[in-house]
N, CA, C and O atoms as a Maestro MAE file, in Angstrom:
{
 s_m_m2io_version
 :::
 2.0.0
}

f_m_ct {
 s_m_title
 :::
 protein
 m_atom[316] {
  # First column is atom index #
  i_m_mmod_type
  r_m_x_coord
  r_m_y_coord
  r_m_z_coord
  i_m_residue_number
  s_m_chain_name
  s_m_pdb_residue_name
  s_m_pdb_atom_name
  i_m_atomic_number
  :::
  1 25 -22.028 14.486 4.662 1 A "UNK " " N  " 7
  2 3 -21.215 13.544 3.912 1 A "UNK " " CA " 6
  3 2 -22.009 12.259 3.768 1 A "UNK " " C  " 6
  4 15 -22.647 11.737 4.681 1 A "UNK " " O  " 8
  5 25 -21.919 11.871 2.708 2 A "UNK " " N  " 7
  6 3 -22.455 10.383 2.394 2 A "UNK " " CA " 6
  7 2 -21.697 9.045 2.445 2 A "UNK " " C  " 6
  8 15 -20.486 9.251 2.532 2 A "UNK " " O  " 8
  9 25 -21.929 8.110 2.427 3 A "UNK " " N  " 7
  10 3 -21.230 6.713 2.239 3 A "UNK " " CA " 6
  11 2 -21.646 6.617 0.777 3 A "UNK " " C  " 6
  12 15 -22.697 7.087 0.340 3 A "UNK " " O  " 8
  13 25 -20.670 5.923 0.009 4 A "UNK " " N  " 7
  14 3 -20.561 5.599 -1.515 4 A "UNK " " CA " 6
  15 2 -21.190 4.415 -1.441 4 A "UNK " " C  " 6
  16 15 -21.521 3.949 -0.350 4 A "UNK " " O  " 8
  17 25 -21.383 3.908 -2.384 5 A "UNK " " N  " 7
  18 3 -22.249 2.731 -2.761 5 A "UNK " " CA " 6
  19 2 -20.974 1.143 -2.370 5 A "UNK " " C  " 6
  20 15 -20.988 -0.086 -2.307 5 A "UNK " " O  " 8
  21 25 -20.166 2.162 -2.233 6 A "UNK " " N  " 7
  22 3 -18.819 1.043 -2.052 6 A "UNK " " CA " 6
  23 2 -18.587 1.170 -0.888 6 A "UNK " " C  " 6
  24 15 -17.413 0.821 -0.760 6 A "UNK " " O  " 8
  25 25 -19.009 1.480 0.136 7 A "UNK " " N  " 7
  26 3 -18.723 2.064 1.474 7 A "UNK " " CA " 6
  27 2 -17.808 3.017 1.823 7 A "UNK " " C  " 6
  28 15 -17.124 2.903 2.840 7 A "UNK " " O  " 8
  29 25 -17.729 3.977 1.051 8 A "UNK " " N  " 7
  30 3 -16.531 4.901 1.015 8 A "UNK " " CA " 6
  31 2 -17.101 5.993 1.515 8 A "UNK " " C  " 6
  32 15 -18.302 6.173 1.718 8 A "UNK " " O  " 8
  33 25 -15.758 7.091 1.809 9 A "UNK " " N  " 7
  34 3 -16.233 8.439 2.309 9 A "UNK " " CA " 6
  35 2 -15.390 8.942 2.315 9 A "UNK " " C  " 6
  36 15 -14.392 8.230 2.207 9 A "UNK " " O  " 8
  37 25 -15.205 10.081 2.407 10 A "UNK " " N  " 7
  38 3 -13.884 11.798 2.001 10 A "UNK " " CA " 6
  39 2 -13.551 12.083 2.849 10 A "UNK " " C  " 6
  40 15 -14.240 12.867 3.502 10 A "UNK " " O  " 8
  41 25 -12.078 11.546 3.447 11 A "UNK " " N  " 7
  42 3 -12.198 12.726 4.662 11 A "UNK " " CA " 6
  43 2 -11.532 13.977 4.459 11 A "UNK " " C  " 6
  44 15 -10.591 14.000 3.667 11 A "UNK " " O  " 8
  45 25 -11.987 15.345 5.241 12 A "UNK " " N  " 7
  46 3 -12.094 16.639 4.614 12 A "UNK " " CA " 6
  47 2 -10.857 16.802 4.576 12 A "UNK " " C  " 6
  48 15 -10.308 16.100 5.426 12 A "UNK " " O  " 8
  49 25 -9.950 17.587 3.804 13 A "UNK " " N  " 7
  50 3 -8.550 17.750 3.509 13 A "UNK " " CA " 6
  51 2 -7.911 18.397 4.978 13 A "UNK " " C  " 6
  52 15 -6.778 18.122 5.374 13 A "UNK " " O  " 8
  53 25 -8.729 19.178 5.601 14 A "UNK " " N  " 7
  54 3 -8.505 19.804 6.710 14 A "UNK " " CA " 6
  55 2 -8.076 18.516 7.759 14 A "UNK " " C  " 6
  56 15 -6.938 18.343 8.195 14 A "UNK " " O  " 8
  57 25 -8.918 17.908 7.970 15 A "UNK " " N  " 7
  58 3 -8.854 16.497 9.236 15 A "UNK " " CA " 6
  59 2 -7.846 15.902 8.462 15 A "UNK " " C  " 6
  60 15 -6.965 15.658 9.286 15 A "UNK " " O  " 8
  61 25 -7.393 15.461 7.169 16 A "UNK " " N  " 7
  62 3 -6.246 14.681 7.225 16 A "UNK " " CA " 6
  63 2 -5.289 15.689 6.963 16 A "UNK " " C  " 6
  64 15 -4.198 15.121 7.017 16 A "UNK " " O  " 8
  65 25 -5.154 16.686 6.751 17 A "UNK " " N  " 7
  66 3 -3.726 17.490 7.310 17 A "UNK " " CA " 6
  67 2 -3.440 17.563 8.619 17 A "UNK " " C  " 6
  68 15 -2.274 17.437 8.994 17 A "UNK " " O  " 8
  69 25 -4.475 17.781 9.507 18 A "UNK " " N  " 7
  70 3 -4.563 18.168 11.212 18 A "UNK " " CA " 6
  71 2 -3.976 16.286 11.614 18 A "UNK " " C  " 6
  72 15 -3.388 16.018 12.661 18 A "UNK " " O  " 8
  73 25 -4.246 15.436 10.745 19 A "UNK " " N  " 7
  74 3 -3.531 14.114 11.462 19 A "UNK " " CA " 6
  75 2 -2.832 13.319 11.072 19 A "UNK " " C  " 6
  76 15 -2.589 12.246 11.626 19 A "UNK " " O  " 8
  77 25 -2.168 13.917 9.530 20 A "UNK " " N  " 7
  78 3 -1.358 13.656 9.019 20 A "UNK " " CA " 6
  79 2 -1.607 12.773 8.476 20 A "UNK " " C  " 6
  80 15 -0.699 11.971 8.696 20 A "UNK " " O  " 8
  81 25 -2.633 12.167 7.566 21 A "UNK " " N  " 7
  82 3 -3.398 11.052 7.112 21 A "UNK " " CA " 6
  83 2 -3.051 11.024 5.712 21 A "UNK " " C  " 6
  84 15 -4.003 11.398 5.027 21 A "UNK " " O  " 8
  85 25 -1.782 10.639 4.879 22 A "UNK " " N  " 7
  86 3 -1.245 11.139 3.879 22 A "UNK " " CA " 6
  87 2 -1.887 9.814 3.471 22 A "UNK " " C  " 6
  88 15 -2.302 8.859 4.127 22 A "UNK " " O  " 8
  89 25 -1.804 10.182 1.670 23 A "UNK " " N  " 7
  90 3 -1.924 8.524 1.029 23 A "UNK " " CA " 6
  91 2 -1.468 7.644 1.375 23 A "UNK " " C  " 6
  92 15 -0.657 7.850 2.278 23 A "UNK " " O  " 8
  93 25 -1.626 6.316 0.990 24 A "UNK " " N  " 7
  94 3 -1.438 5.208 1.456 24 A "UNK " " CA " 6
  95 2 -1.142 4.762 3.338 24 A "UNK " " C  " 6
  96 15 -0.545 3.738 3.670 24 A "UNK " " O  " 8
  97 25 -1.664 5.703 4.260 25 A "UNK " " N  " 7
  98 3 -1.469 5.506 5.328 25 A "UNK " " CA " 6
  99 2 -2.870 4.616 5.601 25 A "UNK " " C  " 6
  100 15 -3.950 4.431 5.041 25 A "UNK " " O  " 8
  101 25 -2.211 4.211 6.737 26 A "UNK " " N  " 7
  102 3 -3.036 2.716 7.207 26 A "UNK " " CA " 6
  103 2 -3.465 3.254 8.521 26 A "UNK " " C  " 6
  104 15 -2.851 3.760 9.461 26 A "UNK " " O  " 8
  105 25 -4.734 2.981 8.286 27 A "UNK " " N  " 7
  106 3 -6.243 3.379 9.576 27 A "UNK " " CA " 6
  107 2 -6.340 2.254 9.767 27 A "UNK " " C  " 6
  108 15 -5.822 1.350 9.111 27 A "UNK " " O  " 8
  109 25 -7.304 2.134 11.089 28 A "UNK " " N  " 7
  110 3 -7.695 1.057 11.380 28 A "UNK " " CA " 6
  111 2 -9.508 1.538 12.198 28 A "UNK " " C  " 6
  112 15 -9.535 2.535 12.920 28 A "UNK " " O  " 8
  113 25 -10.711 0.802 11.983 29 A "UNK " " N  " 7
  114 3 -11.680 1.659 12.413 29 A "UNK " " CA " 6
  115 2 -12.114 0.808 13.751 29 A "UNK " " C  " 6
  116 15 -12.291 -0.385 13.505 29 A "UNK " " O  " 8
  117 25 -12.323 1.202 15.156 30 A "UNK " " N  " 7
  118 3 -12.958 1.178 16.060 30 A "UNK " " CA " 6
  119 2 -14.329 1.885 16.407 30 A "UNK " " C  " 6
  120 15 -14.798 2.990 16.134 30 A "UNK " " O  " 8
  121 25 -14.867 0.573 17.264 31 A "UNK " " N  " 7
  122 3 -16.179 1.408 17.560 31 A "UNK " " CA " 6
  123 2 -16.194 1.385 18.965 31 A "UNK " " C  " 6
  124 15 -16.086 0.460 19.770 31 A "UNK " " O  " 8
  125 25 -16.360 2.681 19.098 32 A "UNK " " N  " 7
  126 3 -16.573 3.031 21.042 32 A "UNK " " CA " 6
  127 2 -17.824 3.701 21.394 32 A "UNK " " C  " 6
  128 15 -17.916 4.920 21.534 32 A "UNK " " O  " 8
  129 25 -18.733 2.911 21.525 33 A "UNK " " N  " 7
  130 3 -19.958 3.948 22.680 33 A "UNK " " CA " 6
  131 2 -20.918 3.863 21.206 33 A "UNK " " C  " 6
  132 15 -21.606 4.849 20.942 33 A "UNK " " O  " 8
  133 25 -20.937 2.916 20.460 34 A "UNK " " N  " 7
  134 3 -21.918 3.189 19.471 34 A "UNK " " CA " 6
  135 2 -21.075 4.313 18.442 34 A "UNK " " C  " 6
  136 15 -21.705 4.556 17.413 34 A "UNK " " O  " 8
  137 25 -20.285 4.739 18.519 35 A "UNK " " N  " 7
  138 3 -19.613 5.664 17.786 35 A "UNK " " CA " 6
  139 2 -18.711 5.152 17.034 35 A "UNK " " C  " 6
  140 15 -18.058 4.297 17.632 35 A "UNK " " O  " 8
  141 25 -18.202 5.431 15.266 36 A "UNK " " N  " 7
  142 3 -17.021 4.563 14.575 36 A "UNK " " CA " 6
  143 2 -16.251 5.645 14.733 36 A "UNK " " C  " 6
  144 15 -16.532 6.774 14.332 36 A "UNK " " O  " 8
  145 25 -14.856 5.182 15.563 37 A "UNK " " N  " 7
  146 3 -13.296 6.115 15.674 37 A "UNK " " CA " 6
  147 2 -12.182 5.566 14.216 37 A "UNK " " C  " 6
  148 15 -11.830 4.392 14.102 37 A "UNK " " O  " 8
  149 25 -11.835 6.485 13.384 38 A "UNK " " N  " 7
  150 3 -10.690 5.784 12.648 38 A "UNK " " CA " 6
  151 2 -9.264 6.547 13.353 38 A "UNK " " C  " 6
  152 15 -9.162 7.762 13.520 38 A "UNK " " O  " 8
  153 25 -8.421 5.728 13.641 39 A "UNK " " N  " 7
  154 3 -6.944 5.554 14.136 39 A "UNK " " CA " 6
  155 2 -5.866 5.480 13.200 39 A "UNK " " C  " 6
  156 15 -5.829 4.546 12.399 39 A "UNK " " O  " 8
  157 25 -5.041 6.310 13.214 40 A "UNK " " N  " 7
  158 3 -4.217 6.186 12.553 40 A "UNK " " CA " 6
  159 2 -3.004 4.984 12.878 40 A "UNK " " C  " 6
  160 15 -2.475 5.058 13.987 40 A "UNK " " O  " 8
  161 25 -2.575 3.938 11.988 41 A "UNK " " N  " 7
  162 3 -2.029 3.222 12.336 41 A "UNK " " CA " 6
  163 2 -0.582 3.024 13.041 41 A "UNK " " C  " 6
  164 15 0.045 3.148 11.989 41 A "UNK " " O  " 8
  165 25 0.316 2.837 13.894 42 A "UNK " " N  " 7
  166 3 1.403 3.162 14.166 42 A "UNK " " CA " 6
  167 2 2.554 2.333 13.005 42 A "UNK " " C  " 6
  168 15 2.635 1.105 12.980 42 A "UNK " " O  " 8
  169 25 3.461 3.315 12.011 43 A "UNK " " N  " 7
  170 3 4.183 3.148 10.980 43 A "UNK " " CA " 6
  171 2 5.132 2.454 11.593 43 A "UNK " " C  " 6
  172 15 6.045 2.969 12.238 43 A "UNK " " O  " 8
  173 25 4.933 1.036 11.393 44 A "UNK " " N  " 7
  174 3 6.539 -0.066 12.044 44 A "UNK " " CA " 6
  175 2 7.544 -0.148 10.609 44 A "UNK " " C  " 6
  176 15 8.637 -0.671 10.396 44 A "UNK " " O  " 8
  177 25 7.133 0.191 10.245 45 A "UNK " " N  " 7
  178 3 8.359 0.075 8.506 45 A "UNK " " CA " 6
  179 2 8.178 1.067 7.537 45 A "UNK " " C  " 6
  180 15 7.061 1.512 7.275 45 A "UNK " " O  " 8
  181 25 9.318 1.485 6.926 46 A "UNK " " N  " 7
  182 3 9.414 2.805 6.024 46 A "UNK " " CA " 6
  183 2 8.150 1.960 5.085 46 A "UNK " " C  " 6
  184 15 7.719 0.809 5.152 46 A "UNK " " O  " 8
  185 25 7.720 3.460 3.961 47 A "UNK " " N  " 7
  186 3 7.487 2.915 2.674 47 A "UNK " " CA " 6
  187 2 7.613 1.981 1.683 47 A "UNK " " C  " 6
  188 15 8.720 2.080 1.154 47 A "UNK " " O  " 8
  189 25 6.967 1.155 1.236 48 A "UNK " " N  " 7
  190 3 7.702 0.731 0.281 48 A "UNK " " CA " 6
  191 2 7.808 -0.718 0.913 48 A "UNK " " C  " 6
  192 15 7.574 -1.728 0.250 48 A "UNK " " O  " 8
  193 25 8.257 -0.746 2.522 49 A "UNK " " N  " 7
  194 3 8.848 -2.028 3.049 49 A "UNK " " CA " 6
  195 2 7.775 -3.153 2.708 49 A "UNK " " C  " 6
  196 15 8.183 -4.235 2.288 49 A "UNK " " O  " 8
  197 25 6.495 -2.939 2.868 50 A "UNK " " N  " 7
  198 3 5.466 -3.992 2.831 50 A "UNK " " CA " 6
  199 2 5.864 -5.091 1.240 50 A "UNK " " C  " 6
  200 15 6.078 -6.297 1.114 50 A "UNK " " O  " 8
  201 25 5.800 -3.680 0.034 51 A "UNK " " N  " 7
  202 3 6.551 -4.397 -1.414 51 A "UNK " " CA " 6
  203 2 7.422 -5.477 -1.176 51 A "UNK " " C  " 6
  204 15 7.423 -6.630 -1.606 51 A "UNK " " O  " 8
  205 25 8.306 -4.756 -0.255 52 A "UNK " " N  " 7
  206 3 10.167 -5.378 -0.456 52 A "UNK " " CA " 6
  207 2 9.347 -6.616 0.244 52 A "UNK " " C  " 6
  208 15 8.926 -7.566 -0.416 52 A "UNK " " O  " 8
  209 25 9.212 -6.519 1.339 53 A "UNK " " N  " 7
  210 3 8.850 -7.969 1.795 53 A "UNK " " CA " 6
  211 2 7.898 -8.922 1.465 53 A "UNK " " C  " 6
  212 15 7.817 -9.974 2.100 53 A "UNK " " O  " 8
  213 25 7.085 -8.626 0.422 54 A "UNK " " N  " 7
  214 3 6.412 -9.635 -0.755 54 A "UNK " " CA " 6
  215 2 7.539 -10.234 -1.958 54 A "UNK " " C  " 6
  216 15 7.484 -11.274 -2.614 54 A "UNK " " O  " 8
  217 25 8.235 -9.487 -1.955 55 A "UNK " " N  " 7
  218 3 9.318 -9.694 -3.167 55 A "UNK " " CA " 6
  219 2 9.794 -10.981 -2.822 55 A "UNK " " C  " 6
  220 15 9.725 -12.041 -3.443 55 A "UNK " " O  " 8
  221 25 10.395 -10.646 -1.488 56 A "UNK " " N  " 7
  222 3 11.305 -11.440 -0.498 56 A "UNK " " CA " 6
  223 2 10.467 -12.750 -0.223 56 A "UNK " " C  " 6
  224 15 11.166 -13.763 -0.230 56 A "UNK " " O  " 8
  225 25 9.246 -12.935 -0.005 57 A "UNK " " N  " 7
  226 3 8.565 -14.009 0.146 57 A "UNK " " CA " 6
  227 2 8.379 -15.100 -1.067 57 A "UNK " " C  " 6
  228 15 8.344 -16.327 -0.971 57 A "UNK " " O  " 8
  229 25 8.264 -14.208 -2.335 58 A "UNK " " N  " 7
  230 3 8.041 -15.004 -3.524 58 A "UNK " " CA " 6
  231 2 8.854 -15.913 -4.057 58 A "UNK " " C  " 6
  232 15 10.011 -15.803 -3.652 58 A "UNK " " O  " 8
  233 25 8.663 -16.788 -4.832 59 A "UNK " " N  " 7
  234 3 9.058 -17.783 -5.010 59 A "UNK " " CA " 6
  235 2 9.616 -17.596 -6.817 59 A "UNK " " C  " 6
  236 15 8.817 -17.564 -7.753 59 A "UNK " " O  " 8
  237 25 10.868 -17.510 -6.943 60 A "UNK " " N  " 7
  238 3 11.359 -17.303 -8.725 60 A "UNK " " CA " 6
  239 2 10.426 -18.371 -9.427 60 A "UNK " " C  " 6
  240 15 10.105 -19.291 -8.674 60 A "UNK " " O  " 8
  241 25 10.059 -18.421 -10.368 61 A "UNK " " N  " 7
  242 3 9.308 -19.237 -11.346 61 A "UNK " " CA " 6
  243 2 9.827 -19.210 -12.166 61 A "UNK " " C  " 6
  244 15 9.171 -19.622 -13.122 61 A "UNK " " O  " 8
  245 25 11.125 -18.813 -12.481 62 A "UNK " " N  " 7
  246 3 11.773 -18.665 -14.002 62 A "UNK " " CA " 6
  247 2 13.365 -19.211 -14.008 62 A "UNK " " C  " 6
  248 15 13.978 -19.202 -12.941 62 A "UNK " " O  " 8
  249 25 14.016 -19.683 -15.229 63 A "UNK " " N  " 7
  250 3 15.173 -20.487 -15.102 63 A "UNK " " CA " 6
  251 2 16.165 -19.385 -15.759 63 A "UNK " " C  " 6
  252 15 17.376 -19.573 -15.878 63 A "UNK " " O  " 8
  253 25 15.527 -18.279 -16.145 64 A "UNK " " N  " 7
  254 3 16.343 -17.441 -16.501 64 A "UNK " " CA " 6
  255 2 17.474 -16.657 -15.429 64 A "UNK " " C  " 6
  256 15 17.120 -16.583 -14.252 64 A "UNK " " O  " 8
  257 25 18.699 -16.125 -15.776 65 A "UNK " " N  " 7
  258 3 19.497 -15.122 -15.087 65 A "UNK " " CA " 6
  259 2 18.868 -13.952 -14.941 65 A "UNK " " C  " 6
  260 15 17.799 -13.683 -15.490 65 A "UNK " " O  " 8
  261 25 19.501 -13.201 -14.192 66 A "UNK " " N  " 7
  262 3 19.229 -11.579 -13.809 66 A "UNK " " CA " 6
  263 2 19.570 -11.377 -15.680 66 A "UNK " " C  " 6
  264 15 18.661 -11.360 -16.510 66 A "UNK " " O  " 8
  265 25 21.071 -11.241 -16.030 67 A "UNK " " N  " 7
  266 3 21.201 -11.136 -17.174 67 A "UNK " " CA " 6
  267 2 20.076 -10.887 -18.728 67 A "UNK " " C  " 6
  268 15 19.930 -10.140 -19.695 67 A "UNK " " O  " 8
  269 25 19.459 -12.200 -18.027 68 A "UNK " " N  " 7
  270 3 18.529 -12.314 -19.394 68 A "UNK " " CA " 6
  271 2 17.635 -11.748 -18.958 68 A "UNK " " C  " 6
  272 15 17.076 -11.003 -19.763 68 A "UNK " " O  " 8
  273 25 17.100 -11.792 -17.637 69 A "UNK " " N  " 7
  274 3 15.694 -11.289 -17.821 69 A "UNK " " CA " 6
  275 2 16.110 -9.164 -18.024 69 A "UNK " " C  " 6
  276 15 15.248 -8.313 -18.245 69 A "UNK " " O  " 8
  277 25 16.991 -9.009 -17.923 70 A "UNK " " N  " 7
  278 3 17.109 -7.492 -17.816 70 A "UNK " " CA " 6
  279 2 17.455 -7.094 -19.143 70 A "UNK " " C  " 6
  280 15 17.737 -5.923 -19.394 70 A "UNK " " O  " 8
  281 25 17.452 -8.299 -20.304 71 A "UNK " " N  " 7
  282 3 17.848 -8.228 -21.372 71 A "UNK " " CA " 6
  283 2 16.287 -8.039 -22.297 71 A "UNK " " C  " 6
  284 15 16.007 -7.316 -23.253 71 A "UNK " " O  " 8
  285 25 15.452 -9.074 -21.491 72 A "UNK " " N  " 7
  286 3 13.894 -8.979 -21.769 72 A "UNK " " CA " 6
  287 2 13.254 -7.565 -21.187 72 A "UNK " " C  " 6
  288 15 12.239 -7.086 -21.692 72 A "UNK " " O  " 8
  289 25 13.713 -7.154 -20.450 73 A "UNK " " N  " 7
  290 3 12.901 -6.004 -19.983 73 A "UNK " " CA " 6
  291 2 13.120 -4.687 -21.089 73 A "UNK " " C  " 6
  292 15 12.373 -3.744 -21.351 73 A "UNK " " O  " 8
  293 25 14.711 -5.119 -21.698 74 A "UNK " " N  " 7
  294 3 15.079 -3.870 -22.590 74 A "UNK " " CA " 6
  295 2 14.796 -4.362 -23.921 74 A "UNK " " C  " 6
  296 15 15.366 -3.704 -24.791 74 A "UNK " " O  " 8
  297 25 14.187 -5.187 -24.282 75 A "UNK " " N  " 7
  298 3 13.690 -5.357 -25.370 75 A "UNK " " CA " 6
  299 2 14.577 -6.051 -25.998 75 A "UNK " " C  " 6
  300 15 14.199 -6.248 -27.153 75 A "UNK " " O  " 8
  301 25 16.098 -6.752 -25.663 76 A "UNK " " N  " 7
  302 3 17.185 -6.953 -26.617 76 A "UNK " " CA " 6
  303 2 16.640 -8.456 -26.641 76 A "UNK " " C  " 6
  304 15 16.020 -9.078 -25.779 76 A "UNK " " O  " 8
  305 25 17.211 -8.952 -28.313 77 A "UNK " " N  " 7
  306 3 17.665 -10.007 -28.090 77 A "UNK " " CA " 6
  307 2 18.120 -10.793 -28.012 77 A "UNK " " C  " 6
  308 15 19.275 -10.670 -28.419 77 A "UNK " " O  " 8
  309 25 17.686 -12.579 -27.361 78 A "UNK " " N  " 7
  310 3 18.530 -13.515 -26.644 78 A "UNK " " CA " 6
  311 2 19.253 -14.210 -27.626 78 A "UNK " " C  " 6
  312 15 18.627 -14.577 -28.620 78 A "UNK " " O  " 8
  313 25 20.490 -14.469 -27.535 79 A "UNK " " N  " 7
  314 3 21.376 -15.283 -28.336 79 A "UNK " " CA " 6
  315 2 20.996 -17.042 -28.300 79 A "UNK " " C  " 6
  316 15 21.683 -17.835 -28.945 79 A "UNK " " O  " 8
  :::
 }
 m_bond[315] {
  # First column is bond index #
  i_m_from
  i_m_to
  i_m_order
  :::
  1 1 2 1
  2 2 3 1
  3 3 4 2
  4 3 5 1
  5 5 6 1
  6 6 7 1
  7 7 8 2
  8 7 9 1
  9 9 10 1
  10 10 11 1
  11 11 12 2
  12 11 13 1
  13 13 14 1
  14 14 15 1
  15 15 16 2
  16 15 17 1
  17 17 18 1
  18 18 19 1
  19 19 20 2
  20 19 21 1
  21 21 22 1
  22 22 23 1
  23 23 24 2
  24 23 25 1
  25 25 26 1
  26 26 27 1
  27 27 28 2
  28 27 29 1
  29 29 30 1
  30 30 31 1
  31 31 32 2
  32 31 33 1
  33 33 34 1
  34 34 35 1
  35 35 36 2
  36 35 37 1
  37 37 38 1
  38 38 39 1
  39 39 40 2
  40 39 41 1
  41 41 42 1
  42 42 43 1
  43 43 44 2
  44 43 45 1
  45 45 46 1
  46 46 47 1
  47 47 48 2
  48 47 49 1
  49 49 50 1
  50 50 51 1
  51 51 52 2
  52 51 53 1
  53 53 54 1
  54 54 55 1
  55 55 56 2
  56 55 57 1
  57 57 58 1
  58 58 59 1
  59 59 60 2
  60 59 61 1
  61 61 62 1
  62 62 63 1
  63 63 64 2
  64 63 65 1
  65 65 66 1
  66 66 67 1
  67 67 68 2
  68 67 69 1
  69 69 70 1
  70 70 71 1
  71 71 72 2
  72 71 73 1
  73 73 74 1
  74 74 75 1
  75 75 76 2
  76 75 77 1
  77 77 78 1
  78 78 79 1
  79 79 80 2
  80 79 81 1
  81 81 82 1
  82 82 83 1
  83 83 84 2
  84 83 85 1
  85 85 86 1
  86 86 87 1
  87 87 88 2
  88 87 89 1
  89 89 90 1
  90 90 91 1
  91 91 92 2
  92 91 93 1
  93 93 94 1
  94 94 95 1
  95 95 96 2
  96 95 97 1
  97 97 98 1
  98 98 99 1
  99 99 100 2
  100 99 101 1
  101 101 102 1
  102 102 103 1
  103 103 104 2
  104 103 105 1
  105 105 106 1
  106 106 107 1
  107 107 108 2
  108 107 109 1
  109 109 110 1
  110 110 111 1
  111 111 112 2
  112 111 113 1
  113 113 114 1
  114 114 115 1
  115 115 116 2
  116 115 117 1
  117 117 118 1
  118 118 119 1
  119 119 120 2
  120 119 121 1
  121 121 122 1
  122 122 123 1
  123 123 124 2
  124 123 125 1
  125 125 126 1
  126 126 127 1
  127 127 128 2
  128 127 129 1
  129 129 130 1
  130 130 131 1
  131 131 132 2
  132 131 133 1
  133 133 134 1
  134 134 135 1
  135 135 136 2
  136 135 137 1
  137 137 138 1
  138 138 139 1
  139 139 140 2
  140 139 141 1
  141 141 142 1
  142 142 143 1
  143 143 144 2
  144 143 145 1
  145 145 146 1
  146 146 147 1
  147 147 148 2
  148 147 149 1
  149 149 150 1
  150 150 151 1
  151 151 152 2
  152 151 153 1
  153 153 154 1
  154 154 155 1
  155 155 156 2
  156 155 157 1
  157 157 158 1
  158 158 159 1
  159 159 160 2
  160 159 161 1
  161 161 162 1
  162 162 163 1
  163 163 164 2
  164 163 165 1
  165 165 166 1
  166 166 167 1
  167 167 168 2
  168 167 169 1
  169 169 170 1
  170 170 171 1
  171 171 172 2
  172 171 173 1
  173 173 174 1
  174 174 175 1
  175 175 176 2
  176 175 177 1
  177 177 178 1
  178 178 179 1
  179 179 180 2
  180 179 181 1
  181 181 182 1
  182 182 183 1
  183 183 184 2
  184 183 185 1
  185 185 186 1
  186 186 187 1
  187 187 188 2
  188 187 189 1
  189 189 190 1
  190 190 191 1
  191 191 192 2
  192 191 193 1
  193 193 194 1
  194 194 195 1
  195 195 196 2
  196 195 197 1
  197 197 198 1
  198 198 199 1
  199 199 200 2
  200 199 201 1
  201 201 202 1
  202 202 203 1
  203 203 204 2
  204 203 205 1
  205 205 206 1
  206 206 207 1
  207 207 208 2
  208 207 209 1
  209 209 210 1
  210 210 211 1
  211 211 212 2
  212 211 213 1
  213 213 214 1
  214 214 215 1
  215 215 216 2
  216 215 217 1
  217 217 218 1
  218 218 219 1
  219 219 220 2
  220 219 221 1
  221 221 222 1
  222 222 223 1
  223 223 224 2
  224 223 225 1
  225 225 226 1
  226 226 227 1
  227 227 228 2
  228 227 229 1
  229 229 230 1
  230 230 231 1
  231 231 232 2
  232 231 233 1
  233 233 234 1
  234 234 235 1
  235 235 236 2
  236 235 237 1
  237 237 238 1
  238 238 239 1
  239 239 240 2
  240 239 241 1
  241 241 242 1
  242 242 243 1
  243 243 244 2
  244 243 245 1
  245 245 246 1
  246 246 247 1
  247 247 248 2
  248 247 249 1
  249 249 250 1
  250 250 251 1
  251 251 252 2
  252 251 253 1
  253 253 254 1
  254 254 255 1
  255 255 256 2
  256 255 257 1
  257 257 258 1
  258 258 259 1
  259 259 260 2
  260 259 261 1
  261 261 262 1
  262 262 263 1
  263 263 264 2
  264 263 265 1
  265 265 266 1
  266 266 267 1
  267 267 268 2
  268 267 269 1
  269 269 270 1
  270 270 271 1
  271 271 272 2
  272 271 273 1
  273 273 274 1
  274 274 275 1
  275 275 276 2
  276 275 277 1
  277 277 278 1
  278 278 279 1
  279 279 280 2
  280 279 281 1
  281 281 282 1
  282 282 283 1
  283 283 284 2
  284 283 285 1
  285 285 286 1
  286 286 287 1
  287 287 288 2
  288 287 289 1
  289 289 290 1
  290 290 291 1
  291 291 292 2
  292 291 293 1
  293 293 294 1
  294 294 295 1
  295 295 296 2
  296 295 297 1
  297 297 298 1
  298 298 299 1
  299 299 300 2
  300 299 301 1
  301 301 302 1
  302 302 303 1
  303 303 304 2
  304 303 305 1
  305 305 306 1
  306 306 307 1
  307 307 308 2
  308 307 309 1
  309 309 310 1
  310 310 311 1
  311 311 312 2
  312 311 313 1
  313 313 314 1
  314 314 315 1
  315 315 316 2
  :::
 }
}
């Protein structure tokens, strides 16, 4: 196996079935004894939660209602 020019590498479909290393799961890489270990991260929040809690942090920038803006999303328009 090679390193990509981006520092990347494959891991074999076999090793992430055997550790359950699904997309978007979060490794973390250690080095022990001169050796690099990747760890699978321990999951403290469903899917998705990391999103919700950026949402939750952000700050509205707009003077519009739910109303209107769901009126902009469907293309209608504003009176």
């Amino acid at each position: 196996m090679r390193i990509t020019s981006k520092g990347q590498v494959t891991i074999p479909l076999g090793i992430r079935e055997q550790c359950g290393l699904l997309p978007h799961t979060r490794v973390r890489f250690v080095v022990e004894g001169g050796r690099v270990v990747i760890e699978k991260e321990a999951q403290e929040t469903s899917p998705g939660s990391e999103g919700v809690q950026r949402l939750r942090r952000a700050r509205l920038r707009t003077r519009l209602s739910t109303d209107e803006l769901l009126a902009l999303t469907r293309g209608e328009e504003q009176p």
